[in-house]
Structures are given as structure tokens and as C-alpha cells.
N, CA, C and O atoms as a Tinker XYZ file with bonds, in Angstrom:
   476  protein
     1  N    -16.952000   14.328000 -179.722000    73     2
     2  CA   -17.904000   13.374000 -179.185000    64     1     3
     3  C    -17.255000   12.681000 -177.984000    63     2     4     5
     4  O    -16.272000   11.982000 -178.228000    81     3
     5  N    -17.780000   12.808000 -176.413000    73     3     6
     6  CA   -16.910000   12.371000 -175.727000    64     5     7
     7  C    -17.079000   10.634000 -175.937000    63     6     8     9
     8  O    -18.080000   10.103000 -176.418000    81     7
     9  N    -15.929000    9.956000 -175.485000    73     7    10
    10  CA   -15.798000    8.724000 -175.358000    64     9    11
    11  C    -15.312000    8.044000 -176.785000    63    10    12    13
    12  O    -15.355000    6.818000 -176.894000    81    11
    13  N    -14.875000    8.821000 -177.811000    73    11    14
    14  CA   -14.440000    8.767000 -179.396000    64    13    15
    15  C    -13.776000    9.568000 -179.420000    63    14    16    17
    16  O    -13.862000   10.529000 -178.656000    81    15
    17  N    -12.801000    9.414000 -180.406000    73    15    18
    18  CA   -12.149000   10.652000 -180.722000    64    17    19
    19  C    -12.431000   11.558000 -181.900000    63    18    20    21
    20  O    -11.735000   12.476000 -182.336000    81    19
    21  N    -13.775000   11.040000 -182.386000    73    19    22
    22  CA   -14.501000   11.685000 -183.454000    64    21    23
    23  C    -15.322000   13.652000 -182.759000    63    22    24    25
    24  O    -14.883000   14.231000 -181.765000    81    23
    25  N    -16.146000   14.036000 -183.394000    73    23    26
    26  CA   -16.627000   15.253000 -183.827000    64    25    27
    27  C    -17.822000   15.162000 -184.333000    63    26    28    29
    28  O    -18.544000   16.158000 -184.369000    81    27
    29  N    -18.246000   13.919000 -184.823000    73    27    30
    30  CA   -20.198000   13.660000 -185.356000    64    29    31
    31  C    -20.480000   13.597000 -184.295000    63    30    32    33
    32  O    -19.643000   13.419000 -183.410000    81    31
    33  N    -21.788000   13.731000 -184.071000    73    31    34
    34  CA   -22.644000   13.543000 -183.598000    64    33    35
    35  C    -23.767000   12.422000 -183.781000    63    34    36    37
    36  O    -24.561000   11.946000 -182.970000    81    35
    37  N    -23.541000   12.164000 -185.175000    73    35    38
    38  CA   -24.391000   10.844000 -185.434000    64    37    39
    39  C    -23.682000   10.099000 -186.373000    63    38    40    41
    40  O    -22.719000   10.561000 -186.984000    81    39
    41  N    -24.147000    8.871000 -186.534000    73    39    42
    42  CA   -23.091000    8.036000 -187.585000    64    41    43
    43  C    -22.076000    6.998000 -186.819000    63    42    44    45
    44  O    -22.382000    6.484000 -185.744000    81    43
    45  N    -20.800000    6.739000 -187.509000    73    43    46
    46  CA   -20.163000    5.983000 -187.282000    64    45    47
    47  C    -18.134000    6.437000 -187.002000    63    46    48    49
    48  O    -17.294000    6.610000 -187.886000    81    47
    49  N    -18.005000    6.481000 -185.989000    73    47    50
    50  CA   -16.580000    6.941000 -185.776000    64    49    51
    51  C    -14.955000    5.297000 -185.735000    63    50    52    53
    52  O    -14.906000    4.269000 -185.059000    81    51
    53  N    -14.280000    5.685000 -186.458000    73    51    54
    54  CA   -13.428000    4.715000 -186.744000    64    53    55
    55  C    -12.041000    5.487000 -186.414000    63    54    56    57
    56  O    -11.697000    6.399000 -187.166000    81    55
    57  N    -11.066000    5.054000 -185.053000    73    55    58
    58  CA   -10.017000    5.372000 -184.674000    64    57    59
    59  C     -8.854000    3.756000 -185.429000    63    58    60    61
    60  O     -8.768000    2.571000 -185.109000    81    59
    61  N     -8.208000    4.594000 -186.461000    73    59    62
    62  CA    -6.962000    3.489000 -186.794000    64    61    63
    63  C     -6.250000    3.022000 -186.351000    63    62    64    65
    64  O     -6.168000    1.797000 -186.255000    81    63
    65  N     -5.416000    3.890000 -185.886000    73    63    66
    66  CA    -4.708000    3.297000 -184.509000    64    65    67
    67  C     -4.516000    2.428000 -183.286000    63    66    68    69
    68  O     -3.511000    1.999000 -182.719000    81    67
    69  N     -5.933000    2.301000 -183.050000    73    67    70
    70  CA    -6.409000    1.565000 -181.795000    64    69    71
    71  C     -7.283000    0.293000 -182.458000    63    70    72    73
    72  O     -7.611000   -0.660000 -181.750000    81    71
    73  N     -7.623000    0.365000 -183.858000    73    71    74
    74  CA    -8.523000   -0.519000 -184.225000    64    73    75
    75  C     -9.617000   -0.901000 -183.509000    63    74    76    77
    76  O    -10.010000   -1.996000 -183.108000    81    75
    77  N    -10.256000    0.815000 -183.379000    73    75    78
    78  CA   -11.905000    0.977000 -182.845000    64    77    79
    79  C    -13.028000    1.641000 -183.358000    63    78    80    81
    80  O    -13.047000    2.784000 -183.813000    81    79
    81  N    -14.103000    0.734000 -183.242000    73    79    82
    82  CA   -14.896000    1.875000 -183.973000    64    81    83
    83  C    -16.224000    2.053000 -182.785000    63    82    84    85
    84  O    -16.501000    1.386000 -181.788000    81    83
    85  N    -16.820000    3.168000 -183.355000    73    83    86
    86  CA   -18.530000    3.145000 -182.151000    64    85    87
    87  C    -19.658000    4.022000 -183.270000    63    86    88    89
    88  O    -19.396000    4.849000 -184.144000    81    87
    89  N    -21.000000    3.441000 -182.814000    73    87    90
    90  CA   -21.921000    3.954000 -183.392000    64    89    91
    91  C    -22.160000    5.327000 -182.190000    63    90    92    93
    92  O    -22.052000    5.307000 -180.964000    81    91
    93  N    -22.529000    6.488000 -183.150000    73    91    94
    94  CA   -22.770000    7.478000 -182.472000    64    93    95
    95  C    -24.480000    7.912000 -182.868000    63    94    96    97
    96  O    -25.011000    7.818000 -183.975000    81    95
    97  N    -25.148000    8.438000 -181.484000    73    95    98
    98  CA   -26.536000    8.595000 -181.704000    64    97    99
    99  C    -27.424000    9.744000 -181.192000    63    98   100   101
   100  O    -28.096000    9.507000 -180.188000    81    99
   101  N    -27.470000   10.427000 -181.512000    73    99   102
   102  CA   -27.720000   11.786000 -180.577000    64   101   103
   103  C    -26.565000   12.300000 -179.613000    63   102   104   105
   104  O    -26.439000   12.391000 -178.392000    81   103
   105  N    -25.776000   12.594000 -180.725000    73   103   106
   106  CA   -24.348000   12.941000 -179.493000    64   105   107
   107  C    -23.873000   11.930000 -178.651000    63   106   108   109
   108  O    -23.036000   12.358000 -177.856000    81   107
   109  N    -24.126000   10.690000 -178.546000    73   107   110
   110  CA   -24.206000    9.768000 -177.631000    64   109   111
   111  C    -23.566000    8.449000 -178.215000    63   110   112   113
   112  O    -23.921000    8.177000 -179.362000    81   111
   113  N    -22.717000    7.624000 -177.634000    73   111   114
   114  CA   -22.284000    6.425000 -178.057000    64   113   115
   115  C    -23.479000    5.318000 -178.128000    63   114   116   117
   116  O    -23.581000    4.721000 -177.056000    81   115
   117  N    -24.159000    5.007000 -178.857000    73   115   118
   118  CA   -24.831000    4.028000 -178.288000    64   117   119
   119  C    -24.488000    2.641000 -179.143000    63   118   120   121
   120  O    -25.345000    1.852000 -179.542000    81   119
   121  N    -22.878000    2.496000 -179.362000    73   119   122
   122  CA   -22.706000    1.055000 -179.704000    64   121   123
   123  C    -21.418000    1.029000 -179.748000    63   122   124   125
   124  O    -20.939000    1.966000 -180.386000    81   123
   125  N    -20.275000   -0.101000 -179.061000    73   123   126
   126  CA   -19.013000    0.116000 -179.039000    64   125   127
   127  C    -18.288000    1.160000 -178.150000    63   126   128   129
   128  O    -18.787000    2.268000 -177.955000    81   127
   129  N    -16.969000    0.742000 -177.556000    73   127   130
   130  CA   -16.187000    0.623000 -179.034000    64   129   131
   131  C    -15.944000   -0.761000 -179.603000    63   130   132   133
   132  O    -15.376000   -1.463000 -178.766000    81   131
   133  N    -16.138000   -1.270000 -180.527000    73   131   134
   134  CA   -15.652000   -2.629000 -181.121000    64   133   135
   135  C    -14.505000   -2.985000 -181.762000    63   134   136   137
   136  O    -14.025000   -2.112000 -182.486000    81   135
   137  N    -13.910000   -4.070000 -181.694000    73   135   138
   138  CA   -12.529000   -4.152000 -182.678000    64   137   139
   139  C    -12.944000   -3.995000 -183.893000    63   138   140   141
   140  O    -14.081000   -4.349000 -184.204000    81   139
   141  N    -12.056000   -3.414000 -184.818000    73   139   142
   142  CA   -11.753000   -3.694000 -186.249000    64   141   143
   143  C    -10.750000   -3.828000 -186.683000    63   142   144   145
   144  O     -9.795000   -3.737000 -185.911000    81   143
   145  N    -10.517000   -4.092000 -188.043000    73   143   146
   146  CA    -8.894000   -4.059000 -188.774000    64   145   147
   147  C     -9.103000   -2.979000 -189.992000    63   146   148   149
   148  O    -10.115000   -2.411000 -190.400000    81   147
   149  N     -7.983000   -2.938000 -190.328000    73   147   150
   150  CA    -8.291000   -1.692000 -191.572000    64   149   151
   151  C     -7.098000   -2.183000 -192.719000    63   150   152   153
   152  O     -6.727000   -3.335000 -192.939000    81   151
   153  N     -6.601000   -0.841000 -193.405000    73   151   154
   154  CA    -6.307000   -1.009000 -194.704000    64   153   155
   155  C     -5.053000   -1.487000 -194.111000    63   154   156   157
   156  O     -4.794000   -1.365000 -192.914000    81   155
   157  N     -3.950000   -2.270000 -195.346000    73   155   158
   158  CA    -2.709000   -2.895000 -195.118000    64   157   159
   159  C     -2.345000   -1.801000 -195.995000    63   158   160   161
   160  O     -3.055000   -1.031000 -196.642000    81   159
   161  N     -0.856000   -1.913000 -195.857000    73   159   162
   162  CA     0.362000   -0.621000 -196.326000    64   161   163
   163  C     -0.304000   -0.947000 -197.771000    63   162   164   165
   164  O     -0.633000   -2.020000 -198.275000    81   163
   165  N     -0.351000   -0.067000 -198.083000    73   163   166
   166  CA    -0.729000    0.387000 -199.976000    64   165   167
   167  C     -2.707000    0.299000 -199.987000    63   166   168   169
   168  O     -3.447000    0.806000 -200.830000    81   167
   169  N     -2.932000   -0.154000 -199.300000    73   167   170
   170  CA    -4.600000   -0.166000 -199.481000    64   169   171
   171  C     -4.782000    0.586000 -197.904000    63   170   172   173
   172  O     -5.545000   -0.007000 -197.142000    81   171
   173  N     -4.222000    1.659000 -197.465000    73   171   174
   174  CA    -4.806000    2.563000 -196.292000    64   173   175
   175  C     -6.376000    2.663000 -196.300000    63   174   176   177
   176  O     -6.843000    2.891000 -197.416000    81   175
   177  N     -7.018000    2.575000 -195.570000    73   175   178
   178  CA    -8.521000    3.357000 -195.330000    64   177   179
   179  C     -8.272000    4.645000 -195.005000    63   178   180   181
   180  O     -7.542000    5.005000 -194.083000    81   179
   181  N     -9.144000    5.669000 -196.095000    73   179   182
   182  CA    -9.093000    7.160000 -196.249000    64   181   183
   183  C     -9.404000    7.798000 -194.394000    63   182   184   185
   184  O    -10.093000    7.290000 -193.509000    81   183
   185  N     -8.977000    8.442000 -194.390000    73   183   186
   186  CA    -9.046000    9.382000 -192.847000    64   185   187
   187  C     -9.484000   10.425000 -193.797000    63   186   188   189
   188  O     -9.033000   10.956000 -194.811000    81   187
   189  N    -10.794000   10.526000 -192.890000    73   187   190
   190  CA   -11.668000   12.207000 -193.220000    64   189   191
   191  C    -13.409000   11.960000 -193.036000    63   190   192   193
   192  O    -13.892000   10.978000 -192.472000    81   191
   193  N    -14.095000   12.933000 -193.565000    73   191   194
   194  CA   -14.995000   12.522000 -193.207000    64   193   195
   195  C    -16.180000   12.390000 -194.632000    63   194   196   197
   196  O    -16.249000   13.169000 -195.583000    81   195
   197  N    -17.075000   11.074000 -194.369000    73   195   198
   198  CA   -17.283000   10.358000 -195.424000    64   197   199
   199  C    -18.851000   10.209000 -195.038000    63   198   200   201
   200  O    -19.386000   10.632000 -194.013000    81   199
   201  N    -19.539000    9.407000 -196.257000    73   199   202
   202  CA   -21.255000    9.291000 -195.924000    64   201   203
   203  C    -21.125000    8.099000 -196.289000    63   202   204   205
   204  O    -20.221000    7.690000 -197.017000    81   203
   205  N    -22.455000    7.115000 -195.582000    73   203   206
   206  CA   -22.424000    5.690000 -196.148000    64   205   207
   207  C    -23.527000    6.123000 -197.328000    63   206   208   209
   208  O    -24.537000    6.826000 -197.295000    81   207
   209  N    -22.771000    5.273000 -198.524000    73   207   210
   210  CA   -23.396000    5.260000 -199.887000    64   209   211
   211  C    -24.739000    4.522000 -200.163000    63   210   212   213
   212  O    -25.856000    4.977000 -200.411000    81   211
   213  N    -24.268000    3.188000 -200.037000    73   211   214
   214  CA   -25.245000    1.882000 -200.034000    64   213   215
   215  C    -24.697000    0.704000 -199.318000    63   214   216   217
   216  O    -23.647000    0.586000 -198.687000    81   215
   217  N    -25.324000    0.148000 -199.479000    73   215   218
   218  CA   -25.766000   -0.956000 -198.316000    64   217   219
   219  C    -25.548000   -2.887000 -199.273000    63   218   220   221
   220  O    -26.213000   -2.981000 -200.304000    81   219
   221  N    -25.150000   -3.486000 -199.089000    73   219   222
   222  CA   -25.787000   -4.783000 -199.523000    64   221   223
   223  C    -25.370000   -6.016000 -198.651000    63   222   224   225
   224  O    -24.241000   -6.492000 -198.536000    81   223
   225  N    -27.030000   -6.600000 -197.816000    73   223   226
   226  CA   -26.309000   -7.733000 -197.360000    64   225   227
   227  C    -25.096000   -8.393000 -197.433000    63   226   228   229
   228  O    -24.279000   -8.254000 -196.522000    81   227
   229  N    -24.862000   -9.105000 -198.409000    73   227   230
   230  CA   -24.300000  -10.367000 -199.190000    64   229   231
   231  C    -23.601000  -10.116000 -200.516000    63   230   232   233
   232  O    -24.060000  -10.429000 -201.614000    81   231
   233  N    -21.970000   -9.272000 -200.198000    73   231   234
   234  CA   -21.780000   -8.790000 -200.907000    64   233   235
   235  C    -20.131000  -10.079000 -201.343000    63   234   236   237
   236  O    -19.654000  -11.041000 -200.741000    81   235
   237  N    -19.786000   -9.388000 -202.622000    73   235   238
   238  CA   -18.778000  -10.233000 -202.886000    64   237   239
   239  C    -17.414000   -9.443000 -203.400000    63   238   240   241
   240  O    -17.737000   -8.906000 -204.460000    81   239
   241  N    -15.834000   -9.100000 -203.063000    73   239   242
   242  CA   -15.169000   -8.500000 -203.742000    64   241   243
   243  C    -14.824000   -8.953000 -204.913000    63   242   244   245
   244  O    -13.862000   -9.719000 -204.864000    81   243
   245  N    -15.338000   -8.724000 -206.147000    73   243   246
   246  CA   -14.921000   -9.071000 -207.341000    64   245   247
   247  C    -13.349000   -8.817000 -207.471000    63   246   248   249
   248  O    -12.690000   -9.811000 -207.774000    81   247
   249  N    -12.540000   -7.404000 -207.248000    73   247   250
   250  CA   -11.212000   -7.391000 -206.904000    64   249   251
   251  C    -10.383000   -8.504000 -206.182000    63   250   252   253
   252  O     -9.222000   -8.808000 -206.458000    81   251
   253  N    -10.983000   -8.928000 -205.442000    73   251   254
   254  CA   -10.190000   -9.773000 -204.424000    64   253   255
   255  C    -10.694000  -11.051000 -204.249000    63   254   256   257
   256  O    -11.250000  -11.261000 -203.171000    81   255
   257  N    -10.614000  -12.218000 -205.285000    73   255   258
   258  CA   -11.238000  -13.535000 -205.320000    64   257   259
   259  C    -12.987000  -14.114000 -205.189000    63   258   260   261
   260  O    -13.535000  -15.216000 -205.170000    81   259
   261  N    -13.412000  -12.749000 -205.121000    73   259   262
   262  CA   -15.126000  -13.143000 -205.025000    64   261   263
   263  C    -15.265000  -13.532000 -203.270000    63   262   264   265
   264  O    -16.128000  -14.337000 -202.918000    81   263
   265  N    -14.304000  -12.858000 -202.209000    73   263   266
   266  CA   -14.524000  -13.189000 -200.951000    64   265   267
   267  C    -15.591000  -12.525000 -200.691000    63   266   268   269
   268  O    -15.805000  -11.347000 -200.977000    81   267
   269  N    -16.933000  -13.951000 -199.631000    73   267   270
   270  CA   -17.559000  -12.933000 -199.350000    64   269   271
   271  C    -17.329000  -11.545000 -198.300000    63   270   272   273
   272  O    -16.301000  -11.460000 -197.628000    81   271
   273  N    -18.294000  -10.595000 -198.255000    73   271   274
   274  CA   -18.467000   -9.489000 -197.601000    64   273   275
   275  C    -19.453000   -9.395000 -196.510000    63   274   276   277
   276  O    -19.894000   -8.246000 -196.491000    81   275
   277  N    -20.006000  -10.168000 -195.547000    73   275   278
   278  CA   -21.680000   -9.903000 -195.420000    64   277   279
   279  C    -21.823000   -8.702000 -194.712000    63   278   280   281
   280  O    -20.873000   -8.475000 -193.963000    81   279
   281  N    -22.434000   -8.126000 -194.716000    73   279   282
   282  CA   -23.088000   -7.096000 -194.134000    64   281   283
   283  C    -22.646000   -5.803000 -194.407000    63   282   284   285
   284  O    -22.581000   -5.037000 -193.445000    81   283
   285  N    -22.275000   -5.327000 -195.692000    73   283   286
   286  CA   -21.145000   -4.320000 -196.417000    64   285   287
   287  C    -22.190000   -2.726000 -195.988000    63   286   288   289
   288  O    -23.421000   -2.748000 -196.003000    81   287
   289  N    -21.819000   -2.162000 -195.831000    73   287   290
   290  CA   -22.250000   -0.865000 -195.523000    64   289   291
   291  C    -20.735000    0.228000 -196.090000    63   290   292   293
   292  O    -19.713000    0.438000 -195.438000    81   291
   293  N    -21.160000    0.867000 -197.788000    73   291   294
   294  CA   -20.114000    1.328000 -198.151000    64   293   295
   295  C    -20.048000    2.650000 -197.847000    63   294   296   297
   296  O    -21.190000    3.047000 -197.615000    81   295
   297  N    -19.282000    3.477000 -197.745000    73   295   298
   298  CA   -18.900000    4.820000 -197.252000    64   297   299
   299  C    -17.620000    5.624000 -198.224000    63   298   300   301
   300  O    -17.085000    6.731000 -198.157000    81   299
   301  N    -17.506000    4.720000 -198.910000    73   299   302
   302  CA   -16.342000    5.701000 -199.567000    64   301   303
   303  C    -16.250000    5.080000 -201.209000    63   302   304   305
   304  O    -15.630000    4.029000 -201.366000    81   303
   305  N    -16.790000    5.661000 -202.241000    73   303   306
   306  CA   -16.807000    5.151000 -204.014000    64   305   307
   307  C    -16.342000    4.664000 -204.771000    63   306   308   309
   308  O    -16.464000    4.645000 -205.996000    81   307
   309  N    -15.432000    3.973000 -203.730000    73   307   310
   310  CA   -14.076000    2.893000 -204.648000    64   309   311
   311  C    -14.389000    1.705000 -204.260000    63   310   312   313
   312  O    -13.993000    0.717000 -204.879000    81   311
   313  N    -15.254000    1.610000 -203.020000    73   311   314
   314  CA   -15.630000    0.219000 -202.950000    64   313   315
   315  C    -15.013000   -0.140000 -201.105000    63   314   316   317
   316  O    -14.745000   -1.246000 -200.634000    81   315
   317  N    -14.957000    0.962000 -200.540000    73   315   318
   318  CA   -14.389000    0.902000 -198.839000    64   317   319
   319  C    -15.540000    0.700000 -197.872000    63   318   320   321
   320  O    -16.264000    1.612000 -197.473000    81   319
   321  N    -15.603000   -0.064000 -197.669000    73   319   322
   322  CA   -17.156000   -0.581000 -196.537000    64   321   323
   323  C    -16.931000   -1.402000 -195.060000    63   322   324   325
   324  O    -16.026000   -2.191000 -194.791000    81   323
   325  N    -17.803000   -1.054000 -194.388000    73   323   326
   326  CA   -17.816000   -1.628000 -193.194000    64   325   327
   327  C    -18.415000   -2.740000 -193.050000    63   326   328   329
   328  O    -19.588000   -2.714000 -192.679000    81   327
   329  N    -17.649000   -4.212000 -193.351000    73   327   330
   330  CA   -17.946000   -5.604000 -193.263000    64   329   331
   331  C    -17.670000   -6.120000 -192.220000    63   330   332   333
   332  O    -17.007000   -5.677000 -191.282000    81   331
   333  N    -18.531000   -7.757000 -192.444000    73   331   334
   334  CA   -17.528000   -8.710000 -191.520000    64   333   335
   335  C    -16.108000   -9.423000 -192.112000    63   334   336   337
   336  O    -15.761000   -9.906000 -193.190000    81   335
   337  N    -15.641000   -9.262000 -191.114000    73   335   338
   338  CA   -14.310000   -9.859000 -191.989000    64   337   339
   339  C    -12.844000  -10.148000 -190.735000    63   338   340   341
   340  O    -12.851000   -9.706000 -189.586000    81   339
   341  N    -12.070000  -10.713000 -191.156000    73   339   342
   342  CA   -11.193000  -11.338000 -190.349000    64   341   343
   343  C    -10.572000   -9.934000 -189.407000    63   342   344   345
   344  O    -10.516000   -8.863000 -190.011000    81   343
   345  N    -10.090000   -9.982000 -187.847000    73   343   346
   346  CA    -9.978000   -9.033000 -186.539000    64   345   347
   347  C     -8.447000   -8.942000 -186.649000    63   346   348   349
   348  O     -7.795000   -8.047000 -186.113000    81   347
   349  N     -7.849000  -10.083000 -187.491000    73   347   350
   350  CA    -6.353000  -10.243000 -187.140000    64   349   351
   351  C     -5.420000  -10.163000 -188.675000    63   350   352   353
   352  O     -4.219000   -9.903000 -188.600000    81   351
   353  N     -5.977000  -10.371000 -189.841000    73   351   354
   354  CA    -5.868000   -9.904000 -191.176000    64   353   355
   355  C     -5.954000   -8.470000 -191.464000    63   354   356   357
   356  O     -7.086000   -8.007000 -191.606000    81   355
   357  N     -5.169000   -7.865000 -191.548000    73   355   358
   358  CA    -5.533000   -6.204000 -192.100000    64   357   359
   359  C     -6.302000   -6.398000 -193.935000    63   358   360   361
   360  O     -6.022000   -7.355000 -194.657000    81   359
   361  N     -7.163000   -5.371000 -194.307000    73   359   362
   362  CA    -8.375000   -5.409000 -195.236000    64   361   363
   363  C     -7.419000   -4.743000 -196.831000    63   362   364   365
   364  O     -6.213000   -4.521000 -196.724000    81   363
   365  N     -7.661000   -4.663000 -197.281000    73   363   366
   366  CA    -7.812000   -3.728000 -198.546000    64   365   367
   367  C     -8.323000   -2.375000 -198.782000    63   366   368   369
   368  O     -8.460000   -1.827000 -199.876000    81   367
   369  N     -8.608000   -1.869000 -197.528000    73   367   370
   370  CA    -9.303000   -0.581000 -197.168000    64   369   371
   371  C    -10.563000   -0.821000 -196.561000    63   370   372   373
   372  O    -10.958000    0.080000 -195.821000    81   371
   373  N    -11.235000   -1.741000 -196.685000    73   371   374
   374  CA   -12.550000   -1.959000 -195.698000    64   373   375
   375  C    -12.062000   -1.487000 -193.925000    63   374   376   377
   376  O    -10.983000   -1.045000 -193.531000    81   375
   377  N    -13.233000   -1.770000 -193.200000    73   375   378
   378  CA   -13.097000   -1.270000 -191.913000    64   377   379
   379  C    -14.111000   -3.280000 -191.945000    63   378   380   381
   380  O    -15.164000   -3.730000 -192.395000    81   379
   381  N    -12.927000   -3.801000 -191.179000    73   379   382
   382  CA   -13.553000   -5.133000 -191.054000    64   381   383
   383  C    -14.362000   -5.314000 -189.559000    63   382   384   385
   384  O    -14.239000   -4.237000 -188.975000    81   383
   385  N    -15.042000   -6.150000 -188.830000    73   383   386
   386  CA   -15.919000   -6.044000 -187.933000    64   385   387
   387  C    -16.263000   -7.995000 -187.535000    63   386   388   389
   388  O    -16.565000   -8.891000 -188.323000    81   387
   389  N    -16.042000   -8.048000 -185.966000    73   387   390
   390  CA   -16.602000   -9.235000 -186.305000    64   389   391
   391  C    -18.302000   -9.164000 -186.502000    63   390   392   393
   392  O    -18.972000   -8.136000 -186.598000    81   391
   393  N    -18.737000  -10.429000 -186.529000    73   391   394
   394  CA   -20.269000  -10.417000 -186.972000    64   393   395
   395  C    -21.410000   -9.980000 -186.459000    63   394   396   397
   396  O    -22.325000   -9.898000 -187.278000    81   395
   397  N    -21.619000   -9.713000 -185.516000    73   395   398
   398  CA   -22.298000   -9.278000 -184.452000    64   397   399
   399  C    -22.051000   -7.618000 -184.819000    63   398   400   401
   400  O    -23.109000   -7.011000 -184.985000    81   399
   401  N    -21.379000   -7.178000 -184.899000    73   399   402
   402  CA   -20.729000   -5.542000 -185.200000    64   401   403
   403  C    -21.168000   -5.148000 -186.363000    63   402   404   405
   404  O    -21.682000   -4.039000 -186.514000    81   403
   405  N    -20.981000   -6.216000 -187.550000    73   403   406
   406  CA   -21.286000   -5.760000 -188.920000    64   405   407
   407  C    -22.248000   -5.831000 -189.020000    63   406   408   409
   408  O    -22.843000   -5.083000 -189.795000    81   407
   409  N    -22.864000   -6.736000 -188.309000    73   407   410
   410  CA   -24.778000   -6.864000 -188.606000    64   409   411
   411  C    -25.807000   -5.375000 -187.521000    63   410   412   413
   412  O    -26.854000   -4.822000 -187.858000    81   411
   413  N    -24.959000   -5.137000 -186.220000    73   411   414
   414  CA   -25.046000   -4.299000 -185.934000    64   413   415
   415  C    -24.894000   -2.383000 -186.824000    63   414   416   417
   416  O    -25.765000   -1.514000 -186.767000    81   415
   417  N    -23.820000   -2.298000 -187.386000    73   415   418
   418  CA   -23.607000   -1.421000 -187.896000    64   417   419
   419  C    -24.604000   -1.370000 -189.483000    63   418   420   421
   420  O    -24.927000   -0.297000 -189.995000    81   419
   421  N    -24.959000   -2.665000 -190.049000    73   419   422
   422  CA   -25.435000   -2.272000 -191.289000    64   421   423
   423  C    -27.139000   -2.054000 -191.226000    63   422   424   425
   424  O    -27.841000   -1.362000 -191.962000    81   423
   425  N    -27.520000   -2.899000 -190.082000    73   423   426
   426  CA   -29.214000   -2.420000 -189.748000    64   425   427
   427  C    -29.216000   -1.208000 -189.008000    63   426   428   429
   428  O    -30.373000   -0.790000 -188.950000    81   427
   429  N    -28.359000   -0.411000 -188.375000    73   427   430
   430  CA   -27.965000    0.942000 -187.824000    64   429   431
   431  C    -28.075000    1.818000 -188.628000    63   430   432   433
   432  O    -29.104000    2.478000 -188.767000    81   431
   433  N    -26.766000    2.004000 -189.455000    73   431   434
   434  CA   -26.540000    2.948000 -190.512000    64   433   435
   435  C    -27.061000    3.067000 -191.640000    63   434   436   437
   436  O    -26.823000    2.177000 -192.457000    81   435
   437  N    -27.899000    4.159000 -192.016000    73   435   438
   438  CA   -28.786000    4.311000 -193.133000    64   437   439
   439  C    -27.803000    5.607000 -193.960000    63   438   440   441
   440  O    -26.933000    6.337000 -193.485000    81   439
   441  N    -28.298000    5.532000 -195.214000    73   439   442
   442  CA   -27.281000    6.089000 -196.540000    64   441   443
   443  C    -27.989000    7.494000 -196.377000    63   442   444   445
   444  O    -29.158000    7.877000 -196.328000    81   443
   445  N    -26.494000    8.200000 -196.304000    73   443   446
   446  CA   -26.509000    9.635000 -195.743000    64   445   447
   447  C    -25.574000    9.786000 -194.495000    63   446   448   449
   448  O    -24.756000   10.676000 -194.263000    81   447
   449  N    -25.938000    8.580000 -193.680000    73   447   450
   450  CA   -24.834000    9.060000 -192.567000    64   449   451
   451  C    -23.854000    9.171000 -192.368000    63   450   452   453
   452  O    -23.065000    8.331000 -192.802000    81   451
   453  N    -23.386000   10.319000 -191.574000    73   451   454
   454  CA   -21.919000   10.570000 -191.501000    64   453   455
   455  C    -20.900000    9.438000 -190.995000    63   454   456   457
   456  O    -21.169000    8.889000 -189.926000    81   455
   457  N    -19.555000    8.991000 -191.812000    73   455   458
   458  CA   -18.631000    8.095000 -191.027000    64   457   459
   459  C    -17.002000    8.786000 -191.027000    63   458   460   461
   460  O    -16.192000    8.834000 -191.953000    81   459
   461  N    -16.891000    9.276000 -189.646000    73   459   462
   462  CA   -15.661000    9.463000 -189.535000    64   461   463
   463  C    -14.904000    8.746000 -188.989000    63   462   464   465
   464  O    -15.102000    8.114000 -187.951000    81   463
   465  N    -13.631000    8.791000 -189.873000    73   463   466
   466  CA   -12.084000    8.047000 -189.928000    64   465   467
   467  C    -11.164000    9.394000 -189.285000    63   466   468   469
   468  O    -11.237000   10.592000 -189.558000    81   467
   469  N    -10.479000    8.816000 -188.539000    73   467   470
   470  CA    -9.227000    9.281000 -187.636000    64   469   471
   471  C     -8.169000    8.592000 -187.858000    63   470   472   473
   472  O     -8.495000    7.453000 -188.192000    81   471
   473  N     -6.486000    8.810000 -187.819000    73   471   474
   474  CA    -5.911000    7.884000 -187.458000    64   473   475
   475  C     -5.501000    7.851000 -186.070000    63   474   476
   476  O     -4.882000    6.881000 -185.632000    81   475
């Protein structure tokens, strides 16, 4: 996909390294790239390629103090989703987003779509 270093064509592409992600739309970028943060040493975010599951506004990590989540768009069955969440904190495996991004990405991405992780 030019301008990503992804291979979908539609969906959501997440480079680790650079802590970037972009919505992809007909072969086409049409959102980002935006900052994110990702997993800290022992909670990595999986690299490969994944579908978003479900969706919930106003979500809460029961694992991790009941912090909220808003705008969770999950992609991987352990509980790895694309939230809002702190740019300068690394996650627990989420792909964090500021707010504008997460609210972007979760009225975007509908369950089925492809999300590829790179590092």
C-alpha cells in the first residue's frame, strides 16, 4: 500500500516502530498517519495480520484497574484494541490513539476488517 508499509488494501495499518498508524480505503490512505503507542516489553502488540472483532464505545480494562477505554475497536481475542489512550505511556498491547483518531478509527472500522501490524 503506497504511503504505509502495510499490503491491505482496506482496513487499518499499524507500523511499531515509528508509532504510526493509517486508515486504508480503496487502496488508498484516507486517514493518517497518526501517532500511537503500543505494547511495553512483556505485553508486545501481535505483528501479523488480524480482523477487528467488536467494537464498544465505553469500554473498561477489567485487567488493568477498570481504566477507561473509549472508543475500543478490538482486533485481536485476548482483549488488544485500538483505543484512546495516553501517546507517551506504552499500552498492555492495545494500539493507543489520541481522541480524535480513536473516534475516527472506531466509526471507520466495521467487524471483519482487515488490521495489519508491522514492526
Amino acid at each position: 500500500m503506497p504511503g504505509t508499509p502495510c499490503d491491505i488494501t482496506e482496513g487499518a495499518c499499524v507500523r511499531l516502530s515509528t508509532n504510526e498508524s493509517w486508515l486504508i480505503s480503496e487502496g488508498k490512505v484516507s486517514y493518517g498517519p497518526v501517532p500511537t503507542t503500543s505494547g511495553r516489553p512483556g505485553y508486545e502488540t501481535p505483528v501479523g495480520y488480524h480482523s477487528v472483532l467488536w467494537k464498544v464505545e465505553l469500554d473498561y480494562s477489567r485487567d488493568f484497574g477498570m481504566a477507561e477505554m473509549p472508543y475500543s475497536t478490538y482486533f485481536v481475542g485476548n482483549g488488544i484494541a485500538f483505543h484512546e489512550g495516553s501517546l507517551t505511556d506504552e499500552s498492555h498491547g492495545c494500539i493507543h490513539l489520541a481522541r480524535e483518531a480513536a473516534a475516527k478509527y472506531f466509526h471507520t472500522l466495521r467487524v471483519g476488517d482487515q488490521v495489519q501490524v508491522v514492526a
